[in-house]
PDB file with one MODEL, atoms N, CA, C and O in Angstrom:
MODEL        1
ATOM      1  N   UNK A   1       0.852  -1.173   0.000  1.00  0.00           N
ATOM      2  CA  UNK A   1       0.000   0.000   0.000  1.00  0.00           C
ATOM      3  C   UNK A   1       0.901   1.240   0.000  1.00  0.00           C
ATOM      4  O   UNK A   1       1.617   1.411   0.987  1.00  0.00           O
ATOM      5  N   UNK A   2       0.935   2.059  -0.934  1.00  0.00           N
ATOM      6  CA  UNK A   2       1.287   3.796  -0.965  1.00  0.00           C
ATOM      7  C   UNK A   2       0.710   4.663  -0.708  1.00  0.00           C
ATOM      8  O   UNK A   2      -0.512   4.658  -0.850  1.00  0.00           O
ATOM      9  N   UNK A   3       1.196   5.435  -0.365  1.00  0.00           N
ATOM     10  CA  UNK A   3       1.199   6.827   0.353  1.00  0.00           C
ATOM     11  C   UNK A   3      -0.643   6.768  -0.118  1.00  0.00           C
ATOM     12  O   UNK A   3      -1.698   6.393   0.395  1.00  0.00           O
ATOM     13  N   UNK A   4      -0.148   7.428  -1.470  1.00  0.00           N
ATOM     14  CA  UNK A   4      -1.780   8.000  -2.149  1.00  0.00           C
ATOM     15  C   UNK A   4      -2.812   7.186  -2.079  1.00  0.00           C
ATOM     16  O   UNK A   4      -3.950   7.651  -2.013  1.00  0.00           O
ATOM     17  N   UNK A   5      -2.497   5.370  -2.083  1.00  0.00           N
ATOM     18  CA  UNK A   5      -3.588   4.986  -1.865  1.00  0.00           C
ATOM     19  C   UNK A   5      -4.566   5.075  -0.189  1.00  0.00           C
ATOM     20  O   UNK A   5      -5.795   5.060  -0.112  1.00  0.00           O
ATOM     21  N   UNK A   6      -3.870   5.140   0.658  1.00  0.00           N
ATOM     22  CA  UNK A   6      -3.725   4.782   2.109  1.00  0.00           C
ATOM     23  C   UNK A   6      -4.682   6.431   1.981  1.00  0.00           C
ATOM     24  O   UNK A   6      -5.897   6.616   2.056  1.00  0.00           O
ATOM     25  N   UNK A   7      -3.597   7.386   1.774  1.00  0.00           N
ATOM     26  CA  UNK A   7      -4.778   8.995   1.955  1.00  0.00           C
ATOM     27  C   UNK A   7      -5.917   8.865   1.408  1.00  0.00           C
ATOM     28  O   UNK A   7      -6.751   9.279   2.213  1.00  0.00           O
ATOM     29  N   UNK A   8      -6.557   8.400   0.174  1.00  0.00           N
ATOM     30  CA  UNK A   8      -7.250   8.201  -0.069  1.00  0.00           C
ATOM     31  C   UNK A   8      -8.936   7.357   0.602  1.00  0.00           C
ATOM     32  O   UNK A   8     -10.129   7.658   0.636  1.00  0.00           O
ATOM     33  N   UNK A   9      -7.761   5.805   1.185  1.00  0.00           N
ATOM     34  CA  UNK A   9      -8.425   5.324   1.773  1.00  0.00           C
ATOM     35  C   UNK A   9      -9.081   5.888   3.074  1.00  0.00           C
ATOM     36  O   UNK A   9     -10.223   5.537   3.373  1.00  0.00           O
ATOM     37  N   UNK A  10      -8.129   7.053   4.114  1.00  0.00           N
ATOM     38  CA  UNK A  10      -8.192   7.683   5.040  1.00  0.00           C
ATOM     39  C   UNK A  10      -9.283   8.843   4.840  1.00  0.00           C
ATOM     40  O   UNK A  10      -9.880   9.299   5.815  1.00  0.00           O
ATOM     41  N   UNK A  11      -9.564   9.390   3.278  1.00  0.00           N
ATOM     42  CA  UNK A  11     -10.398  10.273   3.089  1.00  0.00           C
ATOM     43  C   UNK A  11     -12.048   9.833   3.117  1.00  0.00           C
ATOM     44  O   UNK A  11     -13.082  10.341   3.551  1.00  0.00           O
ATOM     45  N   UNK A  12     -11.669   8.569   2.384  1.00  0.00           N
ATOM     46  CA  UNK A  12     -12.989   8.236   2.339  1.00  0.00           C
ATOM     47  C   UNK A  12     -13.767   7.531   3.829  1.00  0.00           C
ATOM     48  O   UNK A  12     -14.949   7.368   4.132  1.00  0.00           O
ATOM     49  N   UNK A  13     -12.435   7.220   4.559  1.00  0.00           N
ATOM     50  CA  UNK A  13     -13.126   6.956   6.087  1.00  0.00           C
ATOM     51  C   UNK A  13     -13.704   8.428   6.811  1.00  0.00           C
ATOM     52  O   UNK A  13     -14.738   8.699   7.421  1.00  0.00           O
ATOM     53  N   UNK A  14     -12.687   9.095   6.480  1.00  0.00           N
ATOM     54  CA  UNK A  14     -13.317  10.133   7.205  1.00  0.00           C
ATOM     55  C   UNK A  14     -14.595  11.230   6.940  1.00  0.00           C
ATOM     56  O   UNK A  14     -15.083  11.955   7.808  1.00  0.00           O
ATOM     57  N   UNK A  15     -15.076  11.148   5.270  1.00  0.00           N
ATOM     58  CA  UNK A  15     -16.236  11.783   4.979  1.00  0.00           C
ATOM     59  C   UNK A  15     -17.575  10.893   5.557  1.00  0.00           C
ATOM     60  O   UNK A  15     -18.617  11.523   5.734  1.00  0.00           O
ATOM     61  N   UNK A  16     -17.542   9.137   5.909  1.00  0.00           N
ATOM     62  CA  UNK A  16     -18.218   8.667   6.665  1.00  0.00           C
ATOM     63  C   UNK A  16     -18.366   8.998   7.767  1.00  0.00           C
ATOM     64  O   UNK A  16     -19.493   9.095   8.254  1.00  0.00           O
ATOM     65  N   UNK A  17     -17.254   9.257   8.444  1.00  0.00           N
ATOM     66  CA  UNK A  17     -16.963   9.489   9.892  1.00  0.00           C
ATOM     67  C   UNK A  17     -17.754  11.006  10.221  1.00  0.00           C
ATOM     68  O   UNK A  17     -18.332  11.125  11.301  1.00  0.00           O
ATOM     69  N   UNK A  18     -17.745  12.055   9.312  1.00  0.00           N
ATOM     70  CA  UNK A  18     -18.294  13.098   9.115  1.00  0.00           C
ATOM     71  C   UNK A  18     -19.957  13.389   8.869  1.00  0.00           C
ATOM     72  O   UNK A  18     -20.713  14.244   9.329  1.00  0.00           O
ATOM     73  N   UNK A  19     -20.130  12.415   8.049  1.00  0.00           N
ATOM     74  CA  UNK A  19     -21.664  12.083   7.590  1.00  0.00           C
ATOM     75  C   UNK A  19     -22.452  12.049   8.972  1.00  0.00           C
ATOM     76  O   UNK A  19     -23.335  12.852   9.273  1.00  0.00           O
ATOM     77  N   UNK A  20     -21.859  10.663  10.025  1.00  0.00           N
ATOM     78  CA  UNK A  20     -22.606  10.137  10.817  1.00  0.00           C
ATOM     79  C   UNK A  20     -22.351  11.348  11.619  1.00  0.00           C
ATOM     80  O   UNK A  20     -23.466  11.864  11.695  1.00  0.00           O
ATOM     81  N   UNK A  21     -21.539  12.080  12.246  1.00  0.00           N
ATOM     82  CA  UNK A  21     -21.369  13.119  13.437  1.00  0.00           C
ATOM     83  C   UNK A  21     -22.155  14.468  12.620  1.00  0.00           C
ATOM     84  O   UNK A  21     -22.246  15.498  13.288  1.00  0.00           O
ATOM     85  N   UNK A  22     -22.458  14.476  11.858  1.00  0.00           N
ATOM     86  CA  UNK A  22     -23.027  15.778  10.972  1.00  0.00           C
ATOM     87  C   UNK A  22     -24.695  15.495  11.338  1.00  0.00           C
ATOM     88  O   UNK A  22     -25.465  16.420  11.596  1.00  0.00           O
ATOM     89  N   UNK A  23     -25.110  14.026  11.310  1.00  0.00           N
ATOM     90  CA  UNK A  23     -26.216  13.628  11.514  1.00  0.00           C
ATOM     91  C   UNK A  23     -26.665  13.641  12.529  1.00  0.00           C
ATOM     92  O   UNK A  23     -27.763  14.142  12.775  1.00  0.00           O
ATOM     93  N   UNK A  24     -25.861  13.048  13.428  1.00  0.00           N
ATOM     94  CA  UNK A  24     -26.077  12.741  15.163  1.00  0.00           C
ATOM     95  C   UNK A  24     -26.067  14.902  15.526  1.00  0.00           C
ATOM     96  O   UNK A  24     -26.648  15.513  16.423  1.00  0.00           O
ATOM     97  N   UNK A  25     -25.478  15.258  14.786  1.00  0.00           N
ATOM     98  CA  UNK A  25     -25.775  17.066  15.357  1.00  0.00           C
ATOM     99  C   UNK A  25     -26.743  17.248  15.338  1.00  0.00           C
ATOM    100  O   UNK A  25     -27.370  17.377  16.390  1.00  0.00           O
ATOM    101  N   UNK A  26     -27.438  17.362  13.903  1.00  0.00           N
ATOM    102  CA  UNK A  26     -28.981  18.068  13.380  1.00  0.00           C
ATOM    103  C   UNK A  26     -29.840  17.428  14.603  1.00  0.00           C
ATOM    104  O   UNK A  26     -30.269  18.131  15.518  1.00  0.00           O
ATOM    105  N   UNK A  27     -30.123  15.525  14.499  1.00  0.00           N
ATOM    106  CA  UNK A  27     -30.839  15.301  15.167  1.00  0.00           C
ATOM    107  C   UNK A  27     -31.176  15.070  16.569  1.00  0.00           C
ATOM    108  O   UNK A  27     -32.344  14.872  16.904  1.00  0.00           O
ATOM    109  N   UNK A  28     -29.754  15.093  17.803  1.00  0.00           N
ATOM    110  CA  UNK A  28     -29.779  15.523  18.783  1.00  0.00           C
ATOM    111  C   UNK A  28     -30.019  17.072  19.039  1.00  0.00           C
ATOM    112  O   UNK A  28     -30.166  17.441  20.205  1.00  0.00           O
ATOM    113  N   UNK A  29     -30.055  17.822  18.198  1.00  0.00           N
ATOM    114  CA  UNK A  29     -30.551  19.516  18.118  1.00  0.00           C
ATOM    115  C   UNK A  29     -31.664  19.326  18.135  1.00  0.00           C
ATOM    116  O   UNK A  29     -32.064  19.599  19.267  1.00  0.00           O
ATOM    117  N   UNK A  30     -32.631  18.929  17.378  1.00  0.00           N
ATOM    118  CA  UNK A  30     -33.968  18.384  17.073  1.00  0.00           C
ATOM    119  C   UNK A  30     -34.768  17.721  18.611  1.00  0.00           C
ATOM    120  O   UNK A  30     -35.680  18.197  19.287  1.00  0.00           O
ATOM    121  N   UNK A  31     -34.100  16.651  18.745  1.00  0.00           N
ATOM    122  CA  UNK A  31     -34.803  15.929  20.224  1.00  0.00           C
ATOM    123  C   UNK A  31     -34.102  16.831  21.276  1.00  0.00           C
ATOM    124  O   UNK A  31     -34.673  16.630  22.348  1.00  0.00           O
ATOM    125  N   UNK A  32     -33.227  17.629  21.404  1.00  0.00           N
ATOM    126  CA  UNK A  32     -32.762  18.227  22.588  1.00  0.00           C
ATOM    127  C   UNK A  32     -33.630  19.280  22.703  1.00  0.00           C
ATOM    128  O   UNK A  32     -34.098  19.473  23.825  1.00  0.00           O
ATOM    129  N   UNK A  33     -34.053  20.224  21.544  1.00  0.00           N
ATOM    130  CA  UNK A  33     -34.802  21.350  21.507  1.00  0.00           C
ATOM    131  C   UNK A  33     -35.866  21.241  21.894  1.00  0.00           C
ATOM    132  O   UNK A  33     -36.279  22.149  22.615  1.00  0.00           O
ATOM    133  N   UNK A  34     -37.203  19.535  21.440  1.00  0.00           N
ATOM    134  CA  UNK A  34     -37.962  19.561  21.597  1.00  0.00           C
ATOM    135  C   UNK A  34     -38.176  19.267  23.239  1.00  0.00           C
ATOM    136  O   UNK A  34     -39.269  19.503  23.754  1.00  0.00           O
ATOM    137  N   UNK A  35     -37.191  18.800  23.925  1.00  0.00           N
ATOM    138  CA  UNK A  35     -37.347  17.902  25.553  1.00  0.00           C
ATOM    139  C   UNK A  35     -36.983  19.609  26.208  1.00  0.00           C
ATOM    140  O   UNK A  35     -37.825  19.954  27.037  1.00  0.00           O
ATOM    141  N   UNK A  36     -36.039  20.504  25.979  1.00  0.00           N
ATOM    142  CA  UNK A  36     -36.140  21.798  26.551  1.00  0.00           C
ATOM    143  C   UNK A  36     -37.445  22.677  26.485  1.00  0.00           C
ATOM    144  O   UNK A  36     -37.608  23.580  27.307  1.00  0.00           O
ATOM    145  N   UNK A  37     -38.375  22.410  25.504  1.00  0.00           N
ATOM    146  CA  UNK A  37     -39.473  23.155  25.388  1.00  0.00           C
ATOM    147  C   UNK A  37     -40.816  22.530  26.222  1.00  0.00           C
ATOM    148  O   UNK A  37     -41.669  23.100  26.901  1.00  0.00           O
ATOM    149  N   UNK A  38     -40.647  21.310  25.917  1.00  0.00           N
ATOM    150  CA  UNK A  38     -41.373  20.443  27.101  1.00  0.00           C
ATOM    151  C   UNK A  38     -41.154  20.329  28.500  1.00  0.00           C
ATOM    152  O   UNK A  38     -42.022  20.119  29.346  1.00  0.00           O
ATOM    153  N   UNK A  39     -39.798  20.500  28.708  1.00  0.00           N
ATOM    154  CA  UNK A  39     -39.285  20.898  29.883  1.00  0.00           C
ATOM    155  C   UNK A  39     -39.649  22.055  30.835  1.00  0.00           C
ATOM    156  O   UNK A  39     -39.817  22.091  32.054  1.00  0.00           O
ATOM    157  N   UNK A  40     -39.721  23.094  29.757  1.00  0.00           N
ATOM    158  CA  UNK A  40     -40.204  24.457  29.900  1.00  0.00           C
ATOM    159  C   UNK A  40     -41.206  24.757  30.224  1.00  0.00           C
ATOM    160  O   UNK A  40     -41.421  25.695  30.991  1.00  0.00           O
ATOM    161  N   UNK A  41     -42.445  23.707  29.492  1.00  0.00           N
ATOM    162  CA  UNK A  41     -44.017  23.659  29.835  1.00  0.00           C
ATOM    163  C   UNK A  41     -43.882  22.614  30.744  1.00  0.00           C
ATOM    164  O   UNK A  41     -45.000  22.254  31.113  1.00  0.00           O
ATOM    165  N   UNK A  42     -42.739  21.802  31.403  1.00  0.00           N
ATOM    166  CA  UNK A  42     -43.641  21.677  32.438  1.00  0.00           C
ATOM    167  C   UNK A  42     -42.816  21.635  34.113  1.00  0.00           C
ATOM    168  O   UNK A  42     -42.485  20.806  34.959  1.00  0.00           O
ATOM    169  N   UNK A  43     -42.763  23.531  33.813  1.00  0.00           N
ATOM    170  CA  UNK A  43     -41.440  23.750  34.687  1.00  0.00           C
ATOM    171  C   UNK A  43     -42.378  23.508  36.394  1.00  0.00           C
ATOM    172  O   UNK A  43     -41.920  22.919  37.373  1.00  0.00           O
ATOM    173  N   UNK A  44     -43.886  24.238  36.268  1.00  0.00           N
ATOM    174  CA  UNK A  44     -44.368  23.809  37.446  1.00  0.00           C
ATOM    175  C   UNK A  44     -44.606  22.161  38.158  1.00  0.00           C
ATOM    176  O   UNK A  44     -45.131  21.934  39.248  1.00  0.00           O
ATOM    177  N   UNK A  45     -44.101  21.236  37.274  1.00  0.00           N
ATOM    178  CA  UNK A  45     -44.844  19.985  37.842  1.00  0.00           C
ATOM    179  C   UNK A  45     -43.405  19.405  38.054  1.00  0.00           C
ATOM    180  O   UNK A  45     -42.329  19.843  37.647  1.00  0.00           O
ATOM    181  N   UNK A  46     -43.724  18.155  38.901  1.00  0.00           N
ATOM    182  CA  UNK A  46     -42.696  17.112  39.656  1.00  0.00           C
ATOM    183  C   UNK A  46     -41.302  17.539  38.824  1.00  0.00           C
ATOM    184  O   UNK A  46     -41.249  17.488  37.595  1.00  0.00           O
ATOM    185  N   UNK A  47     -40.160  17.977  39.684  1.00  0.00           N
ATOM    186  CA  UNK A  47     -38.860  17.737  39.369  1.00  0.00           C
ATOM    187  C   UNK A  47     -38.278  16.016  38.404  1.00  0.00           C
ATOM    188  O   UNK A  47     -37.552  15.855  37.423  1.00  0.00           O
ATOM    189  N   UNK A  48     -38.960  15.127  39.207  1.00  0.00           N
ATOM    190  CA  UNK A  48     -38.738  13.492  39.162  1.00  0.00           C
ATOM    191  C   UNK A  48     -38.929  13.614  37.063  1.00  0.00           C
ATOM    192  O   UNK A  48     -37.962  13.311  36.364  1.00  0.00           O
ATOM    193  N   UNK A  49     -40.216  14.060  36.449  1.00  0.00           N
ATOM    194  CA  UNK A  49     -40.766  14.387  35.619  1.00  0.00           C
ATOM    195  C   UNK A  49     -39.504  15.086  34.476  1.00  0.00           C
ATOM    196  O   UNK A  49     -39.067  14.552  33.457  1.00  0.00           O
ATOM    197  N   UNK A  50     -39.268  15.949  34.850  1.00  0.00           N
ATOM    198  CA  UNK A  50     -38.273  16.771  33.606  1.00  0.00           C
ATOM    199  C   UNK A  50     -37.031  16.028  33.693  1.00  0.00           C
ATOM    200  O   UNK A  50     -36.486  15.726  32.632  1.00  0.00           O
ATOM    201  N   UNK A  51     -36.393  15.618  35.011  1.00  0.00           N
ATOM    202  CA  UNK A  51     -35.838  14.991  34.999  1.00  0.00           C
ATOM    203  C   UNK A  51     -35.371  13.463  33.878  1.00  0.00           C
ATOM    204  O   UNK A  51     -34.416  13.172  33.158  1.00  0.00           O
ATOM    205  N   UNK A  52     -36.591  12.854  34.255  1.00  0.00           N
ATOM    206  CA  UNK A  52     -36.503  11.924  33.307  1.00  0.00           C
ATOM    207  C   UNK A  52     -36.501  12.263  31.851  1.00  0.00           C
ATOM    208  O   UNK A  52     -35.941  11.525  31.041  1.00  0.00           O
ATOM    209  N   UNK A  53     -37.111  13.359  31.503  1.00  0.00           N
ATOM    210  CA  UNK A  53     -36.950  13.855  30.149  1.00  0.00           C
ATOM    211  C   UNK A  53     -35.957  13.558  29.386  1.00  0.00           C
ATOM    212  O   UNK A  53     -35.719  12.905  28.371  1.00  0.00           O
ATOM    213  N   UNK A  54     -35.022  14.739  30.760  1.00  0.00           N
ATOM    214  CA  UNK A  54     -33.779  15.012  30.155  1.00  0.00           C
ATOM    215  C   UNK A  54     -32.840  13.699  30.228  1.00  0.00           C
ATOM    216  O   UNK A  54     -31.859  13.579  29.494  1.00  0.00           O
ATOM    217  N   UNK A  55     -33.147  12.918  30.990  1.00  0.00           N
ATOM    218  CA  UNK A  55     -32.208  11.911  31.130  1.00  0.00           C
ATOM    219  C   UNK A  55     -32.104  10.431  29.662  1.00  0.00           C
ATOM    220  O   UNK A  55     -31.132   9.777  29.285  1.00  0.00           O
ATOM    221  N   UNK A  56     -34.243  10.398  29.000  1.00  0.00           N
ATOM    222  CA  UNK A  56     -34.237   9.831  28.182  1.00  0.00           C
ATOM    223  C   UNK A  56     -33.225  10.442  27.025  1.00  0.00           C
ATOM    224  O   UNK A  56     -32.163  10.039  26.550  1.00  0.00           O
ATOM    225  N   UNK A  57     -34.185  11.787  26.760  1.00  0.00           N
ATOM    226  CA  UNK A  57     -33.302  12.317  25.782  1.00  0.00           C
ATOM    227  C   UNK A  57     -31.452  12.168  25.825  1.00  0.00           C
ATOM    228  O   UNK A  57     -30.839  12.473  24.802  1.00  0.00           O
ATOM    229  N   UNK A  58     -30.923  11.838  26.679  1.00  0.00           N
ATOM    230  CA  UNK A  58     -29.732  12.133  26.206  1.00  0.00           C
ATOM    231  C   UNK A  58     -29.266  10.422  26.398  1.00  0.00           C
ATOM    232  O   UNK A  58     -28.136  10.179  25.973  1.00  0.00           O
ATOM    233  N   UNK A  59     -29.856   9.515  26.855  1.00  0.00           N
ATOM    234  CA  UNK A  59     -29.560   8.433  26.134  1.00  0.00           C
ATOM    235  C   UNK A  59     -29.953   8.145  25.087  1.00  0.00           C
ATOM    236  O   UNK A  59     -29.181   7.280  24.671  1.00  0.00           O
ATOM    237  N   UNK A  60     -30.921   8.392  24.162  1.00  0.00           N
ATOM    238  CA  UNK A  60     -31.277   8.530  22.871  1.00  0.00           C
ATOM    239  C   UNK A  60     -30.272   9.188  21.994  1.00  0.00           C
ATOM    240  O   UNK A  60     -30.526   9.286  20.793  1.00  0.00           O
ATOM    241  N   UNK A  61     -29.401   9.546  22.368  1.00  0.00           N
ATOM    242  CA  UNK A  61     -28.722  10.607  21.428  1.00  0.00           C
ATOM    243  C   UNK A  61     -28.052   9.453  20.508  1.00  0.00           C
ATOM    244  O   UNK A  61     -28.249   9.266  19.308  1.00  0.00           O
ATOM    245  N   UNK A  62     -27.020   8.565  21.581  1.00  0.00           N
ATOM    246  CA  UNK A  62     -26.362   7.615  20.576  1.00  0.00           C
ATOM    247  C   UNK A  62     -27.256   6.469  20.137  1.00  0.00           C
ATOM    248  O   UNK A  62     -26.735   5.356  20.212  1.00  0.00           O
ATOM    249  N   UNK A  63     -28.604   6.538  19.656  1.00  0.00           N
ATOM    250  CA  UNK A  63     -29.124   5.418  19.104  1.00  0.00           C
ATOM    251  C   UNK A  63     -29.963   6.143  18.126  1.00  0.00           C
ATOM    252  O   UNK A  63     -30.909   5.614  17.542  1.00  0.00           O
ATOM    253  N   UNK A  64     -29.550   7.502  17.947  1.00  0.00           N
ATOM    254  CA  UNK A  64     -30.128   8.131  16.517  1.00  0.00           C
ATOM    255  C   UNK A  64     -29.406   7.301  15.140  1.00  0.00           C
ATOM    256  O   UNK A  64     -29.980   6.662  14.258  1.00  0.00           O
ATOM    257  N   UNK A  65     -27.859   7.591  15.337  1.00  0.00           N
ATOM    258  CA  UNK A  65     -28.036   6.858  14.332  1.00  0.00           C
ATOM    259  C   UNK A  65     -28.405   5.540  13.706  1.00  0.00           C
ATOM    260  O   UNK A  65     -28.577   5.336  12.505  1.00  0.00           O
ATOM    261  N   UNK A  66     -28.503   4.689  14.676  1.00  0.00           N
ATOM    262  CA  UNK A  66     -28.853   3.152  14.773  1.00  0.00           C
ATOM    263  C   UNK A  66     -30.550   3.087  14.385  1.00  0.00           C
ATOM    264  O   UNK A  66     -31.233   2.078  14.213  1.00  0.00           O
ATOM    265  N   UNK A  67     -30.892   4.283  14.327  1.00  0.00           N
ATOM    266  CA  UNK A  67     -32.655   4.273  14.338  1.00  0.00           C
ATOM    267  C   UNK A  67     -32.722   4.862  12.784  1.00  0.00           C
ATOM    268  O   UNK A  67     -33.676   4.595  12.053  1.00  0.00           O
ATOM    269  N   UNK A  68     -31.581   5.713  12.346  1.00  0.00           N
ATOM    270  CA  UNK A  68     -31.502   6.032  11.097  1.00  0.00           C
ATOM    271  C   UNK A  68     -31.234   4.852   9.943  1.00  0.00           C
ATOM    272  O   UNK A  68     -31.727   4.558   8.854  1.00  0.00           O
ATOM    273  N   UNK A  69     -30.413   4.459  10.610  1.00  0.00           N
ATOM    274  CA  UNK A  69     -29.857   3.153   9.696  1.00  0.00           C
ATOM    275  C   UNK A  69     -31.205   2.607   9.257  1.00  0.00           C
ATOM    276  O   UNK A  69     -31.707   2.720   8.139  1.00  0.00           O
ATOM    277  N   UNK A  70     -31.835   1.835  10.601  1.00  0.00           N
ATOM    278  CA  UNK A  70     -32.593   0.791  10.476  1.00  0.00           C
ATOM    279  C   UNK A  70     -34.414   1.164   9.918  1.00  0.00           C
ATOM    280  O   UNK A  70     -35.473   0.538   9.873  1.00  0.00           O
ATOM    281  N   UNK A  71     -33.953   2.480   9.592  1.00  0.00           N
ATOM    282  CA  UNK A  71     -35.296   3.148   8.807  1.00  0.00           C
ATOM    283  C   UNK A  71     -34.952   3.088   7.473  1.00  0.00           C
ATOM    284  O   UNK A  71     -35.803   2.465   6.840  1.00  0.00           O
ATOM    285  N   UNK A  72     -33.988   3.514   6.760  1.00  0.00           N
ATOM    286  CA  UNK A  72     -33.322   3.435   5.574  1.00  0.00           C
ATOM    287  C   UNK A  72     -33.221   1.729   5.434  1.00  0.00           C
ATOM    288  O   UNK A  72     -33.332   1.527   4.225  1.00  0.00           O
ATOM    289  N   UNK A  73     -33.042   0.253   6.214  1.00  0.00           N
ATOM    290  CA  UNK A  73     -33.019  -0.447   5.681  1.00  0.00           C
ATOM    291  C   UNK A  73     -34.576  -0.973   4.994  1.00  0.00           C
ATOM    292  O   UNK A  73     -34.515  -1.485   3.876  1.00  0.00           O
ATOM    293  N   UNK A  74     -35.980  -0.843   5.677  1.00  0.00           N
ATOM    294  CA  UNK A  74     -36.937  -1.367   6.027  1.00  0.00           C
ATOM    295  C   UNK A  74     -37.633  -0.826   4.607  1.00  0.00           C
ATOM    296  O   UNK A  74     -38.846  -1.024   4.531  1.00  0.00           O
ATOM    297  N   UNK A  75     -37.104  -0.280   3.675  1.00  0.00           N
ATOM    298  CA  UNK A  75     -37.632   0.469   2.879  1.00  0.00           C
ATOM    299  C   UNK A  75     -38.353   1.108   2.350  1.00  0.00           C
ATOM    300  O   UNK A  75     -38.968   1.036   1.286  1.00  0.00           O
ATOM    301  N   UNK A  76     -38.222   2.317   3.754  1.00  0.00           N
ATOM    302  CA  UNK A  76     -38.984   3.926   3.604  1.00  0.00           C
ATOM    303  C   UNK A  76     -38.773   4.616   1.931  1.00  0.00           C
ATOM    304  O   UNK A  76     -37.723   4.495   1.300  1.00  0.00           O
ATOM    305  N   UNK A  77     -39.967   5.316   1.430  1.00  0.00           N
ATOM    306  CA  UNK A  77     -39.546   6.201   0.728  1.00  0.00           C
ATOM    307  C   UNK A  77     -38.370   7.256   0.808  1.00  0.00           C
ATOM    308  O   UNK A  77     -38.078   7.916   1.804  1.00  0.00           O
ATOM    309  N   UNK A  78     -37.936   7.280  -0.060  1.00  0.00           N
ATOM    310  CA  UNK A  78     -36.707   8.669  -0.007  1.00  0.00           C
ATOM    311  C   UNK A  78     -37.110   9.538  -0.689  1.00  0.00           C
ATOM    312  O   UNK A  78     -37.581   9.020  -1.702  1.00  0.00           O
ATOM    313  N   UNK A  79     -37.264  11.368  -0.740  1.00  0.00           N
ATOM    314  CA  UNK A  79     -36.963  12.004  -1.238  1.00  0.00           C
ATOM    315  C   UNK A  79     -36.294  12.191  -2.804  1.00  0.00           C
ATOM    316  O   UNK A  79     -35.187  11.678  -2.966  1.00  0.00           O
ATOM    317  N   UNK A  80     -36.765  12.727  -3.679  1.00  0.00           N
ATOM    318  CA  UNK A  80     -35.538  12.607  -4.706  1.00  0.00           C
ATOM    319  C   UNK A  80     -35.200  14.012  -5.178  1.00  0.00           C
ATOM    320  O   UNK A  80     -34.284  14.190  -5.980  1.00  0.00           O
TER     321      UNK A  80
ENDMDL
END
């Protein structure tokens, strides 16, 4: 293996590597925004309550993409 092939190979790992962390942004922005606004409405009731919100939401974060994947396999329409 040479130089150019190896960078190459390294490029194309890393625009994957980019894809998935580009994804996991938008859509932890998305579920984080929506659990802060819910949070917000429901600042008078049980602590125990928002709590858990926040606690689902941020274990959800790393199984966005695993939920992305496995929507794209099941064969959803796409966009064109």
């Amino acid at each position: 293996m040479n130089l150019s092939s190896a960078l190459v190979q390294l490029d194309s790992m890393g625009f994957i590597v980019m894809r998935i962390l580009l994804s996991i942004l938008w859509q932890s922005s998305i579920v984080l925004g929506a659990v802060g606004i819910l949070a917000y409405l429901l600042r008078n009731k049980i602590e125990s309550v928002r709590y858990a919100l926040w606690v689902a939401a941020i274990i959800s974060i790393p199984v966005l993409p695993l939920l992305t994947w496995g929507v794209s396999k099941i064969g959803t329409r796409r966009l064109k």
